[in-house]
Backbone as a ProteinNet text record, in pm:
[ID]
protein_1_A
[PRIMARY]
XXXXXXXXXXXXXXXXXXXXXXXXXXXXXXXXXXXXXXXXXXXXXXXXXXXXXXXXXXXXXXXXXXXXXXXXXXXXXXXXXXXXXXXXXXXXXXXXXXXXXXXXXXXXXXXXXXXXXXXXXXXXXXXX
[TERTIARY]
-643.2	-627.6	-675.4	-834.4	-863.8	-741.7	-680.4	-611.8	-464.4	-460.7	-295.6	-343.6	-480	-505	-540.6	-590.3	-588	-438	-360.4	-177.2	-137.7	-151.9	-77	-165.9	-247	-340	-296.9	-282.3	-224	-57.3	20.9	127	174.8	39.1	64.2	24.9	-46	-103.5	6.2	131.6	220.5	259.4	311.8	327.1	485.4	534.5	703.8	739.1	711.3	742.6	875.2	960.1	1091	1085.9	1033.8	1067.6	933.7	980.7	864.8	760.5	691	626.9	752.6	655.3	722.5	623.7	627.4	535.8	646.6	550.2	615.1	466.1	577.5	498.3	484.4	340.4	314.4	345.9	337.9	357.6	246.2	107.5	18.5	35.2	159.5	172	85.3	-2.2	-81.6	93.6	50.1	128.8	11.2	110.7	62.8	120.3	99.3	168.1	189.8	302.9	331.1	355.8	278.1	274.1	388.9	341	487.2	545	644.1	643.9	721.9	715.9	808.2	835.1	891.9	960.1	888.7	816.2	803.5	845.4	880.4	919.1	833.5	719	684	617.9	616.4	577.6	402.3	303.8	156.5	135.6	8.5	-98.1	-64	-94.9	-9.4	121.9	206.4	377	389.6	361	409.5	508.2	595.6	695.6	644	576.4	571.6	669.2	685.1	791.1	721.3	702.5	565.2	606.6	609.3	607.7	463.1	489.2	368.9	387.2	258.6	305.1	144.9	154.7	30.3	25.6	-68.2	-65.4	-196.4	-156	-298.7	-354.4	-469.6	-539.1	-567.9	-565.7	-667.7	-786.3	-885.9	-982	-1029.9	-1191.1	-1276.1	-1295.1	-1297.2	-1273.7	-1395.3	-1488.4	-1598.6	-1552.6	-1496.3	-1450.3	-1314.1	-1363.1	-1312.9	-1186.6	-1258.3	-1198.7	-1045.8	-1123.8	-1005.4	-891.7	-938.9	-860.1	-766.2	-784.2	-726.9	-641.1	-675.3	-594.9	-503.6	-480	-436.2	-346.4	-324.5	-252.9	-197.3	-234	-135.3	-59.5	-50.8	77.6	123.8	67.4	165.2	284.1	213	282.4	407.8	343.4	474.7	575.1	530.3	603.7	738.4	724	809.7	864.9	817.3	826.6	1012.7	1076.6	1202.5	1227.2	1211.7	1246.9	1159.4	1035.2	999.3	1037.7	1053.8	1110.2	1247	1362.1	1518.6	1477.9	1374.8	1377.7	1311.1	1290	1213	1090.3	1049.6	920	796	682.9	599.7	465.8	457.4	323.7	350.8	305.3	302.6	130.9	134	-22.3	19.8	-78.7	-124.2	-217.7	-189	-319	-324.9	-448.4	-497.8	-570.7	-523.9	-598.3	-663.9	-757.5	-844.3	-850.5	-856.2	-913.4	-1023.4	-1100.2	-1163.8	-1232.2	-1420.7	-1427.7	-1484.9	-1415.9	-1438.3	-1341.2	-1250.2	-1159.8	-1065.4	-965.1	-859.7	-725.1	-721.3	-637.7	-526	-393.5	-334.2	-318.4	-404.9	-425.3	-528.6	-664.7	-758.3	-756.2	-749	-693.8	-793	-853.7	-866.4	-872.4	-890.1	-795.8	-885.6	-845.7	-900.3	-759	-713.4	-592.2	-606.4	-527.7	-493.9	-386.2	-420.8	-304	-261.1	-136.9	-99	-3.7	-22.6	67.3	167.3	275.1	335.7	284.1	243.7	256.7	367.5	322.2	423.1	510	473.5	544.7	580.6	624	678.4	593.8	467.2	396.5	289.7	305.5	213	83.7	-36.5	-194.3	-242.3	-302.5	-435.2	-476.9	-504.9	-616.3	-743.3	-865.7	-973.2	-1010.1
-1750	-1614.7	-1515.5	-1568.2	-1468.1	-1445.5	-1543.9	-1571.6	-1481	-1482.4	-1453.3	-1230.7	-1240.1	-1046.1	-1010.3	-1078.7	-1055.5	-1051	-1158.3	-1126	-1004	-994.3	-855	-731.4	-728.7	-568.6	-620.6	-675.6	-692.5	-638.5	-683.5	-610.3	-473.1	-445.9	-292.3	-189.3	-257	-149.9	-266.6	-245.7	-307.3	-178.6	-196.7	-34.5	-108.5	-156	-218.7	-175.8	-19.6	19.3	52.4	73.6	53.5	233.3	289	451.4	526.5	664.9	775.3	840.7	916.8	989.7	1098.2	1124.6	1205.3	1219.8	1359.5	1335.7	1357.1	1277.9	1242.6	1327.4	1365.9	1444	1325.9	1315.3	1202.4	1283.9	1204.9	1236.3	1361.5	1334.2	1451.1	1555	1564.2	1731.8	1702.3	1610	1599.5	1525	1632	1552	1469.2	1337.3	1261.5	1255.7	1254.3	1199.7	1071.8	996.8	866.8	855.8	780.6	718.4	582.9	506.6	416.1	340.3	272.4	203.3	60.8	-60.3	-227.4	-275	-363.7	-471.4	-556.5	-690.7	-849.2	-926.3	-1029.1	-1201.3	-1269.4	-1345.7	-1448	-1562.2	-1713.2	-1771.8	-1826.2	-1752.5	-1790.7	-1924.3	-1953.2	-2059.4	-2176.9	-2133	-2192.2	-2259.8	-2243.1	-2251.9	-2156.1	-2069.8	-1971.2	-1867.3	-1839.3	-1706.8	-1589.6	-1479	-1352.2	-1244.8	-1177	-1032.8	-961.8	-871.1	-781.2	-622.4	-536.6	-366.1	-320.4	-237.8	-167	-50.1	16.3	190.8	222	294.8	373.2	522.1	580.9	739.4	775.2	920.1	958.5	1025.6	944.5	1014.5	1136.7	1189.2	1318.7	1305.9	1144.5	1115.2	1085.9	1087.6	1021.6	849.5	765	645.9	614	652.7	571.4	590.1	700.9	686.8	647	481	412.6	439.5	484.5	507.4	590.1	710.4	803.6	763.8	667.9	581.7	503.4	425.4	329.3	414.8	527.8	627.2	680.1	705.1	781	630.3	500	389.4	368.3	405.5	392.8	506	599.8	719.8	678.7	663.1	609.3	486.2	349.3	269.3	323.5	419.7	472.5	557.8	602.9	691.4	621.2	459.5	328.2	270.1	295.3	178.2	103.4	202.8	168	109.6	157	75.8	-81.5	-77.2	-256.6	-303.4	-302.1	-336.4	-396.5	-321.4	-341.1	-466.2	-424.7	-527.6	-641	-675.4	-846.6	-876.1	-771.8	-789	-849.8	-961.8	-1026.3	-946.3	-911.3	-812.6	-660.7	-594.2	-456.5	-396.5	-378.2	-320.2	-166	-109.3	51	63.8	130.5	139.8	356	349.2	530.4	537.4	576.2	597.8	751.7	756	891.9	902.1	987.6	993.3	988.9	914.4	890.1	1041	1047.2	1159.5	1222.2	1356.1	1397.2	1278.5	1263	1178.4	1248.5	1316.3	1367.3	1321.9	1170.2	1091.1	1055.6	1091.8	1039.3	897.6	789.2	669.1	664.9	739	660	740.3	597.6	616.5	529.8	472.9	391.9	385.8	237.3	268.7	136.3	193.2	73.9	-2.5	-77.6	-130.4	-193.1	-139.8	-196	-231.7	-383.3	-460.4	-461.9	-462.9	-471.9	-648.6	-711.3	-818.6	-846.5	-908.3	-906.4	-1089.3	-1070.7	-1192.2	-1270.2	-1396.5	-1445.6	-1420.3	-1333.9	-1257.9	-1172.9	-1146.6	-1001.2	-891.1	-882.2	-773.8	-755	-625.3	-572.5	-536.8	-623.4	-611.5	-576.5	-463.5	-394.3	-495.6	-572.3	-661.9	-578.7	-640.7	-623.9	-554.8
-95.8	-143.5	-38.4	-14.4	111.9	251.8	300	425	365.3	259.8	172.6	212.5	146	182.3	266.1	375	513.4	586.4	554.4	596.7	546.6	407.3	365.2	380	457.5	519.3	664.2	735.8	910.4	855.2	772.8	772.9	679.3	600.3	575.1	724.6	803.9	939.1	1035.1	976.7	1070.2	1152.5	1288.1	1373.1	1336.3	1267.5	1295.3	1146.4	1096.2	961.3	982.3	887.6	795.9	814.6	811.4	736.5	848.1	896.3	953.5	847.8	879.1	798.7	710	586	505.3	392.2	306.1	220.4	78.8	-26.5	-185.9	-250	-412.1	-476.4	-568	-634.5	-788.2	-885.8	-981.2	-1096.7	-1147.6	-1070.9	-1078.9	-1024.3	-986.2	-870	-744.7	-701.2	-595.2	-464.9	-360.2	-234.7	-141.4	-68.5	-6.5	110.8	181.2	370.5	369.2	328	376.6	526	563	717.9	783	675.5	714.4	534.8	543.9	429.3	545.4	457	498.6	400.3	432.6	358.4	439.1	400.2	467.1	363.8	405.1	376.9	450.9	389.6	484	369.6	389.5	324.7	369	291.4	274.5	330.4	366.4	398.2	285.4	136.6	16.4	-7.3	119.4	88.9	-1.1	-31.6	-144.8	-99.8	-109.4	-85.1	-143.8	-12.5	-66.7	-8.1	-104	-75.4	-134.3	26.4	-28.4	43.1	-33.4	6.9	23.8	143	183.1	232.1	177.3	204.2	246.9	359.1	396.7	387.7	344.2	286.5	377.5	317.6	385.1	251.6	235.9	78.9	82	-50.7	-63.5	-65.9	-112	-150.8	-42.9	-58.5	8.7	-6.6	107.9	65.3	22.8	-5.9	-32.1	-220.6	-296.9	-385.1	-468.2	-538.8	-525	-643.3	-759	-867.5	-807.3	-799.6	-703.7	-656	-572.6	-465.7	-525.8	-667.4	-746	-825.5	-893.8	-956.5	-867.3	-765.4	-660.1	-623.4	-616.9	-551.8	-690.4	-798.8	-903.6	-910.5	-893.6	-912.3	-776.4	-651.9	-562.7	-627.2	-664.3	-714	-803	-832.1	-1009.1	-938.2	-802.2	-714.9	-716.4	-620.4	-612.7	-677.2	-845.4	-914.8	-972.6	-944.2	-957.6	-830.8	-681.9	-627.8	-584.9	-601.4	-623.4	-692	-835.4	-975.6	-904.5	-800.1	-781.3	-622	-576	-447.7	-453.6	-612.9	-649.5	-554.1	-508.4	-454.9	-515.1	-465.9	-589.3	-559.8	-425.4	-419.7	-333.9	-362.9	-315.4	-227.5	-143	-58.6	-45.3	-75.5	-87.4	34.3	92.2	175.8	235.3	177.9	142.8	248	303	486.2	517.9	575	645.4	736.3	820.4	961.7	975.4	1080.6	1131.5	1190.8	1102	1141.3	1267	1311	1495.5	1555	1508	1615.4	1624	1744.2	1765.3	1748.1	1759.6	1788	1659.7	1676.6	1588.3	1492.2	1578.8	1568.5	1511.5	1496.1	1455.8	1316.3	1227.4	1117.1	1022.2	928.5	861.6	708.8	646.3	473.9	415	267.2	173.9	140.9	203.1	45.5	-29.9	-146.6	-298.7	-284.7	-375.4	-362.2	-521.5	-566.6	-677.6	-664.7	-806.5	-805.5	-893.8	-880.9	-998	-1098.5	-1215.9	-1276	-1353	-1379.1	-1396.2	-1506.1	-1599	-1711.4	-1666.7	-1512.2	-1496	-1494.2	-1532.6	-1543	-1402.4	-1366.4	-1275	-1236.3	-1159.8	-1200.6	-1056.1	-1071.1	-947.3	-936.7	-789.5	-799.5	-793.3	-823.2	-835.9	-673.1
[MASK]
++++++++++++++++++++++++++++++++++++++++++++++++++++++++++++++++++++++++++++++++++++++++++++++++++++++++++++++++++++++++++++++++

């Protein structure tokens, strides 16, 4: 499991994203700066097949607050949710990124991600 969320945070801070920046409004009226979004296919340490979406934002929140952060990766999620729902994707990574503070650099960036999963009833769970 550990080796499975370490793969899917190396390919949400993939530089080989699918889409540029752009910002989306939530369902809360709050806007976000999406940084990149992907698509991967790769089969886990497990043999397991994951198809996994990943989107990096730039939060409004402070990362040390977590709640925030989890509320804020769920209206992102609900942002998507028709299109993961249509691309049979089994996990999805959020990752709510800040700048790095007194850094100039467009790059120095860093994030908590939330990973959402799908279970085997079809239904969708925040991991912990």
């Amino acid at each position: 499991m550990k080796a499975a969320f370490v793969a899917l945070v190396l390919l949400a801070l993939c530089a080989c994203a699918a889409s540029t920046r752009h910002a989306i409004t939530l369902p809360s009226g709050e806007d976000v700066l999406v940084l990149s979004e992907s698509d991967q296919s790769f089969v886990n340490v497990s043999h397991v097949k994951k198809h996994i979406f990943a989107v990096d934002y730039i939060s409004a929140y402070d990362m040390d607050d977590i709640p925030a952060l989890r509320k804020e990766a769920s209206e992102v999620f609900d942002y998507y949710r028709e299109r993961i729902d249509k691309g049979g994707f089994t996990t999805v990574g959020l990752a709510p990124m800040a700048r790095v503070a007194g850094s100039p650099g467009p790059r120095d960036l860093y994030g908590r991600p939330i990973v959402f999963e799908r279970g085997a009833d079809g239904q969708w769970m925040m991991q912990p």
